[in-house]
Backbone as a printed PyTorch tensor [residue, N CA C, xyz], in Angstrom:
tensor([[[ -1.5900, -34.6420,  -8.8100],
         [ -1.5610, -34.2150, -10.1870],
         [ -2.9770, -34.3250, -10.7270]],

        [[ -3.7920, -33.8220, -11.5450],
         [ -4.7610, -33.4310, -11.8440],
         [ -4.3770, -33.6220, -13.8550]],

        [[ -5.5740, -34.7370, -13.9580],
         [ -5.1600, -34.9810, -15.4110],
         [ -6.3760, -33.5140, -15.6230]],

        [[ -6.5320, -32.8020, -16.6690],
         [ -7.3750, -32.2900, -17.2680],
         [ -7.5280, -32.2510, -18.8000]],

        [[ -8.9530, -31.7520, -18.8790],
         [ -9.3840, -31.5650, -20.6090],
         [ -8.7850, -29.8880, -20.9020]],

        [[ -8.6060, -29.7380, -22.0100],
         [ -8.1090, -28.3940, -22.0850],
         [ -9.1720, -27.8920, -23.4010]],

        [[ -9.2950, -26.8260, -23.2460],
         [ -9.9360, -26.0450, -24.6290],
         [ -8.5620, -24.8900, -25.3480]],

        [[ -7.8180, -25.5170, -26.1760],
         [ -6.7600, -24.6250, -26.1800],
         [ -6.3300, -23.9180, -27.3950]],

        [[ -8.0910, -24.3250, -28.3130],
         [ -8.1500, -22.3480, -29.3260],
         [ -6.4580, -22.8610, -30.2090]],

        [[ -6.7130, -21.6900, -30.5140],
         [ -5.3320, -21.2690, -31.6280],
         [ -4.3160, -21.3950, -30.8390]],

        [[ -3.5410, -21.9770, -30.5790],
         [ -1.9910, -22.2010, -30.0470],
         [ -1.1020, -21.4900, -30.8430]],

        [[  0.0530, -21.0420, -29.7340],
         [  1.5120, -20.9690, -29.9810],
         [  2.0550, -21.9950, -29.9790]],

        [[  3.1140, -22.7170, -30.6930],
         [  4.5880, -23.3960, -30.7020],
         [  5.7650, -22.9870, -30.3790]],

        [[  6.3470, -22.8520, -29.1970],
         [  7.1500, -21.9400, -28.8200],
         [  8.1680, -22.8680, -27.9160]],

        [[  9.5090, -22.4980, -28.1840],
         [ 10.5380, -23.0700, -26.9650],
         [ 10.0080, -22.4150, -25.8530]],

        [[ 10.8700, -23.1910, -24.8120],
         [ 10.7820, -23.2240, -23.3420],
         [ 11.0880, -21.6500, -22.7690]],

        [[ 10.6120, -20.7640, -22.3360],
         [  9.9310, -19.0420, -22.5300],
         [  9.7900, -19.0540, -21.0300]],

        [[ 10.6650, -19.0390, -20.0260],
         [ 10.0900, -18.5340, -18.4850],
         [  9.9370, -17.3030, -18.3160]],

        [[  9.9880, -16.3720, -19.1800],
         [  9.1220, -15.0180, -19.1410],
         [  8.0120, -14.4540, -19.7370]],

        [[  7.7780, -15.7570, -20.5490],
         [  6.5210, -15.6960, -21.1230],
         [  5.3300, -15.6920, -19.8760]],

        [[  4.4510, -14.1250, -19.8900],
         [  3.4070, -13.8940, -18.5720],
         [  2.4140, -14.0680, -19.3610]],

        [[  1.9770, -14.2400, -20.9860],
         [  1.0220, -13.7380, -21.4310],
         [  0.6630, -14.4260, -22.9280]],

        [[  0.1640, -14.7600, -23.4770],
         [ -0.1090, -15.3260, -24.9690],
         [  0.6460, -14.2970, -25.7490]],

        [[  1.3710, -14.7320, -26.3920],
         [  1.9550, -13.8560, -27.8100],
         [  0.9540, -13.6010, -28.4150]],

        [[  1.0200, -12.4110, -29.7680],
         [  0.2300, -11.9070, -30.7540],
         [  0.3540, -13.0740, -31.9860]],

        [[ -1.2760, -13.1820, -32.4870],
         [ -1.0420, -13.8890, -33.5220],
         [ -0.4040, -13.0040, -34.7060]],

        [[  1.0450, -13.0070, -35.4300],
         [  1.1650, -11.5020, -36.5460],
         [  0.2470, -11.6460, -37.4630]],

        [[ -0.6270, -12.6600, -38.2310],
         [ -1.4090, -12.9830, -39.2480],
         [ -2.4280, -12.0020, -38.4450]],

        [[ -3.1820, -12.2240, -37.6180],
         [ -4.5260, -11.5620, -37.3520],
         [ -4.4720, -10.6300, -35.9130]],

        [[ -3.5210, -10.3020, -35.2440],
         [ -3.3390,  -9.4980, -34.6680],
         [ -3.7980,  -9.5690, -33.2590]],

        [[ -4.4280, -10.7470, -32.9010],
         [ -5.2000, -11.2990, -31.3100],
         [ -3.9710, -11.9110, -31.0140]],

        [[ -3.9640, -12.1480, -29.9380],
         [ -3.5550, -13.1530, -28.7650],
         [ -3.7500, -14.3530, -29.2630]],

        [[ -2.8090, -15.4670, -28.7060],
         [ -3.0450, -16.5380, -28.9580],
         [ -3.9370, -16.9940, -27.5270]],

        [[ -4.7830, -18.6830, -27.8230],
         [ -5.2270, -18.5840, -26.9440],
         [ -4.4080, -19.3880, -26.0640]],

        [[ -3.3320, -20.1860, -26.3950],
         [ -2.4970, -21.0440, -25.4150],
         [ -1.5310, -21.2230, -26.0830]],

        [[ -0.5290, -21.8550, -25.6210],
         [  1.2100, -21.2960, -25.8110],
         [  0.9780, -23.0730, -25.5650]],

        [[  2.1490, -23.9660, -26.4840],
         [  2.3940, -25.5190, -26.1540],
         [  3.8710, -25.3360, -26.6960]],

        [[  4.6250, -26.1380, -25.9820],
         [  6.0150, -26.7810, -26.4510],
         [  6.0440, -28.1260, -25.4940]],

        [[  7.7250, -28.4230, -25.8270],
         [  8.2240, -29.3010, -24.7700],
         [  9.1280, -29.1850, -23.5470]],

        [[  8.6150, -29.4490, -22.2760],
         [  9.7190, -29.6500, -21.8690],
         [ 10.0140, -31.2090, -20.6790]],

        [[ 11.1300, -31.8210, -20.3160],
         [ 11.6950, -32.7400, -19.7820],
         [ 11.2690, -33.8080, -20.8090]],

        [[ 11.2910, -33.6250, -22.0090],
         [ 10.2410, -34.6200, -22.8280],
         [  9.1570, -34.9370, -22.7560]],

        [[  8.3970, -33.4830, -22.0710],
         [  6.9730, -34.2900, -22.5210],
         [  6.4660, -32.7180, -23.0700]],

        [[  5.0230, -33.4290, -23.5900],
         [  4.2820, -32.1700, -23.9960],
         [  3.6820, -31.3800, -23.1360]],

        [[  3.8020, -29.5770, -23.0650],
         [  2.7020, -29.4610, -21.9050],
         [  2.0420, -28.4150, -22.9110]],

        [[  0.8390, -27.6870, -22.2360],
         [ -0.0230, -26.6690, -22.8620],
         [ -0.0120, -25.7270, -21.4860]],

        [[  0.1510, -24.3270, -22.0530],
         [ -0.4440, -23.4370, -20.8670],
         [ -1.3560, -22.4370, -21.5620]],

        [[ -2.4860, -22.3550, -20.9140],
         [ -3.6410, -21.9430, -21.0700],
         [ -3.8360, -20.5290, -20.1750]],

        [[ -4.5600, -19.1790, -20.4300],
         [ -4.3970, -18.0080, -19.7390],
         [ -5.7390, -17.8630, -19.2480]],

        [[ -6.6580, -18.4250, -19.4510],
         [ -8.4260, -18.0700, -18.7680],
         [ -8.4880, -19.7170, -18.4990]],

        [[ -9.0260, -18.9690, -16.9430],
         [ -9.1440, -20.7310, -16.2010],
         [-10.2290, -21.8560, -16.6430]],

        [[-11.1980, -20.9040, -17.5130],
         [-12.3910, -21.7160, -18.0810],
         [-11.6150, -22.8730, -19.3360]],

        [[-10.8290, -22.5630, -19.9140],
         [-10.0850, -23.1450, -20.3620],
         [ -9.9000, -24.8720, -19.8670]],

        [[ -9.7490, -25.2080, -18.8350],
         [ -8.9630, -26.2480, -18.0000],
         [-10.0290, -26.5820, -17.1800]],

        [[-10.2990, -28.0840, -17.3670],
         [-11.7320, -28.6780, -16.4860],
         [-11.0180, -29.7880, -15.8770]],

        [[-10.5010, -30.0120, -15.2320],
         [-10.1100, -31.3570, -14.3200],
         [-10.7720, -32.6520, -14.4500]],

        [[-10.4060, -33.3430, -14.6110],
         [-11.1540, -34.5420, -14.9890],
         [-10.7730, -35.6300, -14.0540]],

        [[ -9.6560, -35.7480, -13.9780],
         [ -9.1980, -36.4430, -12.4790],
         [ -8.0490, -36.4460, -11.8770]],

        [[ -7.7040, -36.6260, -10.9390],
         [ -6.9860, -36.1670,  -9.5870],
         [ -6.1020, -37.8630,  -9.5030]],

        [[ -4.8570, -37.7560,  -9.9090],
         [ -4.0940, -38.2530,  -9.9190],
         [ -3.1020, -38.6760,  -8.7510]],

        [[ -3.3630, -39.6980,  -7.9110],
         [ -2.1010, -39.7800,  -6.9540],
         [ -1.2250, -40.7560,  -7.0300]],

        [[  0.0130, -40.1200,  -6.3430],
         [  1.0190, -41.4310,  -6.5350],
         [  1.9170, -41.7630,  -4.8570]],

        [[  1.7450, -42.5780,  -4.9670],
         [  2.4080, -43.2820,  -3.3260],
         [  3.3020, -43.7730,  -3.2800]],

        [[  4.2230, -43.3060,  -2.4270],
         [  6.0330, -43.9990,  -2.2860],
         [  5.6880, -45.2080,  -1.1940]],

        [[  6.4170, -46.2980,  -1.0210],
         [  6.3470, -47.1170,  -0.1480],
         [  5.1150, -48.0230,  -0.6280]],

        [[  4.7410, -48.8190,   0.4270],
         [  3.6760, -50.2370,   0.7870],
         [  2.8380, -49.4920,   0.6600]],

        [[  1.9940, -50.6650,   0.3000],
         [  0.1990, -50.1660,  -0.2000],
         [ -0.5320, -50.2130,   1.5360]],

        [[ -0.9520, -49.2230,   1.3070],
         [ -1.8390, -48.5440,   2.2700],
         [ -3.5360, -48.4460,   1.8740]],

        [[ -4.5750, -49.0050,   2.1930],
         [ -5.2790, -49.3540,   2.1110],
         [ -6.4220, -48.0220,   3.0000]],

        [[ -5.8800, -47.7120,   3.5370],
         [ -6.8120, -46.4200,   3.5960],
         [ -6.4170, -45.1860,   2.5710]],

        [[ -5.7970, -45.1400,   1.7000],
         [ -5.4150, -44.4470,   0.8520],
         [ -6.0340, -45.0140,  -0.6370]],

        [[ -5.2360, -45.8500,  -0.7440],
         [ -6.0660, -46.7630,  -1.7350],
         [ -6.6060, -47.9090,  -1.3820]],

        [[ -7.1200, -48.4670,  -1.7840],
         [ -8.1500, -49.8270,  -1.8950],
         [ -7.6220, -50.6080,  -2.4490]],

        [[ -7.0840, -50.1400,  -3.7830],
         [ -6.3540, -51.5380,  -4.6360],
         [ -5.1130, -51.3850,  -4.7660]],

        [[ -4.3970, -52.6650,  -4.7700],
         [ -3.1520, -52.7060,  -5.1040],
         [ -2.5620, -52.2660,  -6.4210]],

        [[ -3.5350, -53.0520,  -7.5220],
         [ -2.9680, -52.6970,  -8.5710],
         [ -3.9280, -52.2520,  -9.5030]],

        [[ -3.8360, -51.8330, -10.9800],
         [ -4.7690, -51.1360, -12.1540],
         [ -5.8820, -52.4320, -12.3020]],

        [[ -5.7290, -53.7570, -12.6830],
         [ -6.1940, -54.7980, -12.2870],
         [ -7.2510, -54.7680, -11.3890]],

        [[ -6.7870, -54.7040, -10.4270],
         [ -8.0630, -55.3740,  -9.3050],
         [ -8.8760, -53.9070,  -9.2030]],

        [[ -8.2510, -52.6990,  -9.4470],
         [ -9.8610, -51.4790,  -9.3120],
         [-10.6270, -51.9920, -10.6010]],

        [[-10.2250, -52.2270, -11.5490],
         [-10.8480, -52.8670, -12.9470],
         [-12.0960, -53.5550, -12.5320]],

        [[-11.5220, -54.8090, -11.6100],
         [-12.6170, -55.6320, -11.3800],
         [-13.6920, -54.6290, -10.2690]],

        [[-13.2920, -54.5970,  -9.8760],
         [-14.6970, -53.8480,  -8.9470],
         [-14.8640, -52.2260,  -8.8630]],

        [[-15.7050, -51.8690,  -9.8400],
         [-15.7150, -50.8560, -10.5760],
         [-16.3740, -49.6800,  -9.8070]],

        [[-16.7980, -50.4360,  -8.3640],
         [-17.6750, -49.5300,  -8.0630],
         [-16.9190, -49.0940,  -6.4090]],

        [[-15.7110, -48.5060,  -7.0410],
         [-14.9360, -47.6500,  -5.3620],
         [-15.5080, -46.4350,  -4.7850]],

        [[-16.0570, -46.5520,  -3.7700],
         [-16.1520, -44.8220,  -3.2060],
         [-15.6630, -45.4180,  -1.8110]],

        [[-15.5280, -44.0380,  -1.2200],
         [-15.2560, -43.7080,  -0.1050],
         [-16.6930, -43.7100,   1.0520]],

        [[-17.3320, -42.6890,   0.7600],
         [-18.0290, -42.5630,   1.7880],
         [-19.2830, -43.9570,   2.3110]],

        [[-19.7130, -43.6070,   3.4230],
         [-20.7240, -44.5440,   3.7290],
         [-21.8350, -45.0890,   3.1190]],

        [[-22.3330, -43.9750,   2.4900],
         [-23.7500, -43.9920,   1.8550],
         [-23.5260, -44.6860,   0.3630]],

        [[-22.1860, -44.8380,   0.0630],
         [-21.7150, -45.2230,  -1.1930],
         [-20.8590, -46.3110,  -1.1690]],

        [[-20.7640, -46.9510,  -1.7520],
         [-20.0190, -48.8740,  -1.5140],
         [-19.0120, -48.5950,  -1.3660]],

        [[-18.2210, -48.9510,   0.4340],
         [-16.9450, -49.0220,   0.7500],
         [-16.1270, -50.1320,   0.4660]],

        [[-15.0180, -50.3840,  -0.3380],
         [-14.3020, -51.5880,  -0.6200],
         [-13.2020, -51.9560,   0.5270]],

        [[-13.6180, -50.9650,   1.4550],
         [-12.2400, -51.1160,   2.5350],
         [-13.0740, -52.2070,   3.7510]],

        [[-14.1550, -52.4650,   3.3760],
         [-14.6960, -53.5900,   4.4650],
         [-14.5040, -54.5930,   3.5570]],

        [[-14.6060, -55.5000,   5.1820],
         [-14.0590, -56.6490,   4.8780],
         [-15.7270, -57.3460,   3.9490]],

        [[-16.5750, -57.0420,   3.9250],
         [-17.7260, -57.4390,   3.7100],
         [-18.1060, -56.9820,   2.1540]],

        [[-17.2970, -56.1190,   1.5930],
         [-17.2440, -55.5050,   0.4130],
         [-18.1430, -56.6820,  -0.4370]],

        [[-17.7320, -58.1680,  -0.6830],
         [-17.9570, -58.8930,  -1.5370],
         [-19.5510, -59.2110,  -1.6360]],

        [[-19.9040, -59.1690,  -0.3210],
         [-21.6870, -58.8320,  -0.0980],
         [-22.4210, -57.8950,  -0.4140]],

        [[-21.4620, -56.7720,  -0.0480],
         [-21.6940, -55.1160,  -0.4310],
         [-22.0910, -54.6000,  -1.6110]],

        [[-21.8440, -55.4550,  -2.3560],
         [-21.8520, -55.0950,  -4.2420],
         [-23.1010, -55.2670,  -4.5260]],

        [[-23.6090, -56.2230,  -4.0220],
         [-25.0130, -55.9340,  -5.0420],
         [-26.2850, -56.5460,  -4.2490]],

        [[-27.3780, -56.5590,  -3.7610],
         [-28.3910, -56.8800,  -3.0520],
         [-29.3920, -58.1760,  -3.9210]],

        [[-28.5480, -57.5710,  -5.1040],
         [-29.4910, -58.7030,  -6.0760],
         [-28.1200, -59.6480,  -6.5150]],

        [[-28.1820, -60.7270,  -6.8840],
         [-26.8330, -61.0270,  -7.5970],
         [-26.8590, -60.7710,  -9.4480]],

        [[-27.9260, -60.0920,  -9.5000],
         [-27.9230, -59.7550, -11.0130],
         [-27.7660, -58.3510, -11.1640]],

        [[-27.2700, -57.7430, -10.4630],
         [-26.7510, -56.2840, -10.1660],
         [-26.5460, -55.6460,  -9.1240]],

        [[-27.1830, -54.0840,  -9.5260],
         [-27.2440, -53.3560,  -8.0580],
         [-27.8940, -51.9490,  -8.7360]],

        [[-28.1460, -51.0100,  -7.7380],
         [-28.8800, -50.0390,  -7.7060],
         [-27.9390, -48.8900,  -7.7190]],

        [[-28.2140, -47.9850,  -8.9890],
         [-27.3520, -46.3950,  -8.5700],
         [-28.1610, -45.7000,  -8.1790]],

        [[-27.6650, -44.0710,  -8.3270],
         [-27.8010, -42.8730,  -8.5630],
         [-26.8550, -41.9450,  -9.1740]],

        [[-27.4920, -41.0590,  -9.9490],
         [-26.8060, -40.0290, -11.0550],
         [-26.4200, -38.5200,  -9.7570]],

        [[-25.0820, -38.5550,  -9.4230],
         [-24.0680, -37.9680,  -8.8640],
         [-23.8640, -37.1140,  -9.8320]],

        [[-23.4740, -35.2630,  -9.3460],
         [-23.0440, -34.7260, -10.0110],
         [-21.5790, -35.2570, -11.2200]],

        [[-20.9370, -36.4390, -10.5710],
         [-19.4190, -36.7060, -10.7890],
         [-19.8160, -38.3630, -11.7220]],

        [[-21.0310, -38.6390, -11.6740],
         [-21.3230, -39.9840, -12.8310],
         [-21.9940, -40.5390, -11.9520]],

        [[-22.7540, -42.0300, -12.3630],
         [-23.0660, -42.9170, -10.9910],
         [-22.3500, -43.4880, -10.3230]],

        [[-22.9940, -43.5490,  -9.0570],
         [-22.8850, -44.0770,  -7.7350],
         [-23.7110, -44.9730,  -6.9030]],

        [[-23.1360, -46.3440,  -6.8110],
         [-23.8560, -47.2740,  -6.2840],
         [-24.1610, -47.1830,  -4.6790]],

        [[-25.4480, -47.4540,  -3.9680],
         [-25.9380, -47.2830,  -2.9370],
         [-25.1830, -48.2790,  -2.3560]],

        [[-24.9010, -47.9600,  -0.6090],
         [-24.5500, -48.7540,   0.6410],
         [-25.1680, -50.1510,   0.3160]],

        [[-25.0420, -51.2340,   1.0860],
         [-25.2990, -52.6410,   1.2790],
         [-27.0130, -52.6870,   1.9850]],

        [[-27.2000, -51.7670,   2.7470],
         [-28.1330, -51.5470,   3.7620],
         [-29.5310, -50.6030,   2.7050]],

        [[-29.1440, -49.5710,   2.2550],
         [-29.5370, -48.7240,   0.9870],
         [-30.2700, -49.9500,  -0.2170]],

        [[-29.0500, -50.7440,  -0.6450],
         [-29.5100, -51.5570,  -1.9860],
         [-30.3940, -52.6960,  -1.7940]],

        [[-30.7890, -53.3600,  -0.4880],
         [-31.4290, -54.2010,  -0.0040],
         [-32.8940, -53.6420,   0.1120]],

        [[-32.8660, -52.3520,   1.0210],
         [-34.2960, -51.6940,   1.1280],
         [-34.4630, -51.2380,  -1.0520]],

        [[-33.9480, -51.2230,  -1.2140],
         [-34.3510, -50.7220,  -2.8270],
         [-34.4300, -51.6950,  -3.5200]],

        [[-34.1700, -52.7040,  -3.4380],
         [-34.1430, -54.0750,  -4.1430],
         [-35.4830, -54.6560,  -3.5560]],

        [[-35.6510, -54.7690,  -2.6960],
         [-37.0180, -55.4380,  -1.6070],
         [-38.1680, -54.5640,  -2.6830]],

        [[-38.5640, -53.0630,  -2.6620],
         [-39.5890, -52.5770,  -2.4930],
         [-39.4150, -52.9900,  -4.0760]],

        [[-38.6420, -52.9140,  -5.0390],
         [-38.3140, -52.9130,  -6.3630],
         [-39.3030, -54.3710,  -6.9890]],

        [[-38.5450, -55.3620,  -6.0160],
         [-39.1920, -56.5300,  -5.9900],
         [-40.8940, -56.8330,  -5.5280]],

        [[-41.1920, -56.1460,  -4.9850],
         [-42.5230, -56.1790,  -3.9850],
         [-43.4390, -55.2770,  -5.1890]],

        [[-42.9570, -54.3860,  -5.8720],
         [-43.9580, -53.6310,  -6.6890],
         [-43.6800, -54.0680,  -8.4110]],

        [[-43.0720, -54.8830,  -8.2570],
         [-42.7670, -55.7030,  -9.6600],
         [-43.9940, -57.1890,  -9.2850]],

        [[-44.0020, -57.5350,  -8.7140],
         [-44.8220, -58.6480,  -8.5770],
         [-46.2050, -58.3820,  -7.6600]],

        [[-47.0050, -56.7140,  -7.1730],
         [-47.6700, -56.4460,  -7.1120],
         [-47.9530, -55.1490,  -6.9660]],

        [[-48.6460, -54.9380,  -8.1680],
         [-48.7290, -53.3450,  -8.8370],
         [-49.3470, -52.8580,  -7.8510]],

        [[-50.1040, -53.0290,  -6.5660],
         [-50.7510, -52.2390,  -5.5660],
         [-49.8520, -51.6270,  -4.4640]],

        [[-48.6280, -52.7380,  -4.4690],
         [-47.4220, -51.6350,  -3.7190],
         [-46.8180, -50.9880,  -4.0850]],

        [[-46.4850, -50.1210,  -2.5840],
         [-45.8340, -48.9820,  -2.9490],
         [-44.6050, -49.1860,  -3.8250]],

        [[-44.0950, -47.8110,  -5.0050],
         [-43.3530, -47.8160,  -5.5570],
         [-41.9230, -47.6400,  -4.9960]],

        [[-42.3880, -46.4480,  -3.4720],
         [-41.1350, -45.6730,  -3.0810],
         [-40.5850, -46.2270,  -1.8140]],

        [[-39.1920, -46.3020,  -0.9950],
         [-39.1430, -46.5300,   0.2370],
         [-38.0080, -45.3570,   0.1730]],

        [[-38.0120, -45.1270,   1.8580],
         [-37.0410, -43.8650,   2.0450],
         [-35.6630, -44.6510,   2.8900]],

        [[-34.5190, -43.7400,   1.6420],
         [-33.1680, -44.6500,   2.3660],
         [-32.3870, -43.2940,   2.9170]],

        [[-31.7680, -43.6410,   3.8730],
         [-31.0580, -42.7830,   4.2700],
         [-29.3040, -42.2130,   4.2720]],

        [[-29.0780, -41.3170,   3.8520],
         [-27.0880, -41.1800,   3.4590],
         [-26.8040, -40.2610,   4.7880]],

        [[-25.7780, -40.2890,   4.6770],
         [-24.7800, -39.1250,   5.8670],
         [-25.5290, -38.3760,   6.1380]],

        [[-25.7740, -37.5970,   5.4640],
         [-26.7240, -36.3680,   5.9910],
         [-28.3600, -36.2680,   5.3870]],

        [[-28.6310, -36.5990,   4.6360],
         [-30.4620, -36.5820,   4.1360],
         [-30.9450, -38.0440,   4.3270]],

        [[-32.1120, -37.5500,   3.4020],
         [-32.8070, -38.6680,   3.7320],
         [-33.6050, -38.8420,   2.4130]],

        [[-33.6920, -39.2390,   1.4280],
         [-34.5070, -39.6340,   0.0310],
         [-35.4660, -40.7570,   0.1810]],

        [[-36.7420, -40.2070,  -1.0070],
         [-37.3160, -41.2890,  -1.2110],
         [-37.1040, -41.9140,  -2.8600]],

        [[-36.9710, -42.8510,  -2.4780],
         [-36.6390, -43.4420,  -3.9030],
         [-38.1130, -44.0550,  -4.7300]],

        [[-38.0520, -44.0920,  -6.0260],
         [-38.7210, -44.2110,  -6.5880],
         [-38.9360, -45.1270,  -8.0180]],

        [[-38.9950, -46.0860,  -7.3890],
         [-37.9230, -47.8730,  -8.2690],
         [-39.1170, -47.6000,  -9.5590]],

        [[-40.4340, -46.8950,  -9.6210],
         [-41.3510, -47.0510, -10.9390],
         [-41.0850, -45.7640, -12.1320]],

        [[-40.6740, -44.6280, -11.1730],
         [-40.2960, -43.5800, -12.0330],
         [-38.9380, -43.5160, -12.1930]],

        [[-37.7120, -43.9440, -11.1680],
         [-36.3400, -44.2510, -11.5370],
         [-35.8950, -42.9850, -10.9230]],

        [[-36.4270, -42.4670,  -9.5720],
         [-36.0980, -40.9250,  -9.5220],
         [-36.1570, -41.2000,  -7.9390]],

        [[-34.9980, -40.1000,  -7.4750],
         [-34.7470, -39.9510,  -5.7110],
         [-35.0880, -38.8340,  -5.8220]],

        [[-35.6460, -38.5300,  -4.3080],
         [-35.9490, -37.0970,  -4.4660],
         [-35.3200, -36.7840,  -2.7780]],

        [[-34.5920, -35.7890,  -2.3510],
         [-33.8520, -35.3410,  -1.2620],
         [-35.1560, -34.8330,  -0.4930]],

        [[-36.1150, -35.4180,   0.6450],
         [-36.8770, -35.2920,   1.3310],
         [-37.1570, -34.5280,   1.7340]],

        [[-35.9400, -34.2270,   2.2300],
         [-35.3360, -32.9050,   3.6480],
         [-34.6240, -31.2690,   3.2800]],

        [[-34.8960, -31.1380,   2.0990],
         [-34.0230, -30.2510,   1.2370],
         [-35.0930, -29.7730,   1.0070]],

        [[-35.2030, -27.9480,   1.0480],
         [-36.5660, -27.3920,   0.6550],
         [-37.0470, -27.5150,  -0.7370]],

        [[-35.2720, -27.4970,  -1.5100],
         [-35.7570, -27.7180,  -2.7740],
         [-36.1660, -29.1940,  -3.2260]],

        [[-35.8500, -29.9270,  -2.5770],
         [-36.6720, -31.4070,  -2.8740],
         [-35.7000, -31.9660,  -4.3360]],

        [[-34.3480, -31.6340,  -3.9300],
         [-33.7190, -32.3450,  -5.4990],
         [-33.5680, -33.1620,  -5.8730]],

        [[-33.9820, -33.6080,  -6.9860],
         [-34.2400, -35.0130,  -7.3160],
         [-32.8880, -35.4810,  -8.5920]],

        [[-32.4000, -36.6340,  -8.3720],
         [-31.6790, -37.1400,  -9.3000],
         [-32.2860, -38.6550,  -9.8550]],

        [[-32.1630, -38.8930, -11.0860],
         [-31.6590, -39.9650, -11.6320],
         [-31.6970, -41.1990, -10.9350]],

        [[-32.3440, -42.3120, -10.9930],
         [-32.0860, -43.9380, -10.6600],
         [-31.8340, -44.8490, -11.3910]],

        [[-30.9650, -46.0890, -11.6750],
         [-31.0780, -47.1810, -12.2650],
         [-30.2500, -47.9860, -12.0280]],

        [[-31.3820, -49.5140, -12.4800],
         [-30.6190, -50.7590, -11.9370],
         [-29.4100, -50.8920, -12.8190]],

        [[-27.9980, -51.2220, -12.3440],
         [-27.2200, -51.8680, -13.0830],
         [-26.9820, -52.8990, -13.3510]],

        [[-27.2870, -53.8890, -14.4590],
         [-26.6140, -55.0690, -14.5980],
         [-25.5800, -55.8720, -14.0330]],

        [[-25.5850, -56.7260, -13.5820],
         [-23.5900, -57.2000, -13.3900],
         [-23.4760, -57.7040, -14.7130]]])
């Protein structure tokens, strides 16, 4: 299930219509409506006719049976709460190791992101150590280097702990995102 944001303009109020293919006419001004809302099974829904309309925001799952841990990570709303920082992939903090509790942060006064198309994302265990080191090394002597190069699944960035900026090495376009330390 897919929660989304909706943009849904001038609405209809309309009972439950399974032949409704199309927005009714507004009779006041003579357009289309831009989305049709009623109820049904008791709840509210909206249907919307241009897909720009409807932006997904997040992807909802639900699991019958025992918690499965390659599916999810946490048992309950609770414990993802506490450790805020779930991803999946490698290059990004796995909570499914057993080492997770080390994993979190290289410093114990935080940890290191990057600005992800999808929000931030905290670097691997291996990642936040080399970025924490050089972070540390050019904080207590301005003659070192600012940058060290960490490596994800597939590229390779140099990071840049004085300007706060990665830049994709290996990419002709050289794309650069966003850095910063997070607090714990």
């Amino acid at each position: 299930m897919f929660l989304a944001r909706l943009l849904v303009g001038k609405e209809a109020k309309l009972d439950q219509n399974r032949l409704l293919t199309v927005p009714p006419t507004d009779s006041s001004t003579g357009l289309k409506y831009n989305s049709v809302t009623g109820h049904t099974a008791d709840s509210q829904v909206w249907i919307v006719y241009e897909n720009g309309r409807a932006y997904p925001e997040y992807l909802v799952r639900y699991y019958v049976g025992r918690h499965d841990k390659s599916r999810s990570p946490y048992e309950s709303k609770e414990e993802a709460k506490k450790n805020r920082k779930w991803r999946s992939c490698n290059f990004e903090l796995d909570v499914s190791t057993e080492s997770n509790s080390q994993s979190n942060t290289a410093n114990s006064h935080g940890f290191w992101e990057y600005q992800s198309d999808s929000g931030w994302v905290a670097y691997d265990a291996t990642n936040q150590a080399l970025i924490e080191k050089t972070f540390q090394d050019f904080s207590s002597n301005a003659a070192s280097s600012s940058t060290v190069v960490v490596k994800g699944p597939e590229w390779e960035y140099e990071v840049d702990v004085d300007k706060k900026v990665q830049t994709n090495v290996q990419h002709a376009s050289r794309t650069q995102r966003n850095i910063r330390f997070h607090p714990a």
